[in-house]
N, C-alpha and C positions, 0 to 999 in steps of 0.2 A: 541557534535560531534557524530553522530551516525556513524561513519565510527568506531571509537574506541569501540563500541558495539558489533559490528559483529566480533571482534577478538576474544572474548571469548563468547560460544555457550549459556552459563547458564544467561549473563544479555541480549543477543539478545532473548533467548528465555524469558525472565521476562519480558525484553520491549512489547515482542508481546503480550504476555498475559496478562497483565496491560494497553493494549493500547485497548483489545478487550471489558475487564472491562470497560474500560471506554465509550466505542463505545456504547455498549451495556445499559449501564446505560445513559449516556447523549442522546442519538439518538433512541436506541432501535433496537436490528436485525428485520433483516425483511421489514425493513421501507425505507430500500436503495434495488436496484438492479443491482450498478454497483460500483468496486471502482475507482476513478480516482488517477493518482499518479504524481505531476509534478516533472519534471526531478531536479534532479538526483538524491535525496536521496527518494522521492518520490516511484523510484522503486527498492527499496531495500526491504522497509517494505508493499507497495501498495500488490503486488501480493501475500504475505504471507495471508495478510489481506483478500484477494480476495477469496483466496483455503480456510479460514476459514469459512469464510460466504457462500463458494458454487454460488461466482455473479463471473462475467468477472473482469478482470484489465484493464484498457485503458490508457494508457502512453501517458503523453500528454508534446511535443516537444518545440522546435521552429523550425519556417519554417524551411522546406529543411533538418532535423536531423533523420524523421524518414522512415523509407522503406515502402514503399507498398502504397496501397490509404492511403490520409487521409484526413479530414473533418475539415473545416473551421468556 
């Protein structure tokens, strides 16, 4: 349950940095340019993710959930 993560800041922040280890080691930075996050828990840790690596977040819905354009 990553919702019970985010109530204490020291295993959210372990999650992130264990998750970036492993990004990093399985995939390798650099090798992505964008992160995608599906809804809902998706954008909790997506954009943390995103600001680390320095790429875009793009949040991806279902029809009709998100505002502005979007792409099919």
């Amino acid at each position: 349950d990553l919702f019970s993560l985010t109530s204490n800041s020291q295993f959210f922040s372990e999650l992130n940095n264990n998750t970036t280890v492993i990004i990093d080691q399985e995939i390798g930075a650099g090798s992505f340019d964008v992160i995608i996050g599906l809804e809902s828990r998706g954008f909790i840790q997506g954009p943390i993710l995103a600001q680390h690596y320095g790429v875009p977040f793009v949040p991806i819905r279902k029809k009709g959930k998100l505002p502005g354009e979007c792409w099919q």
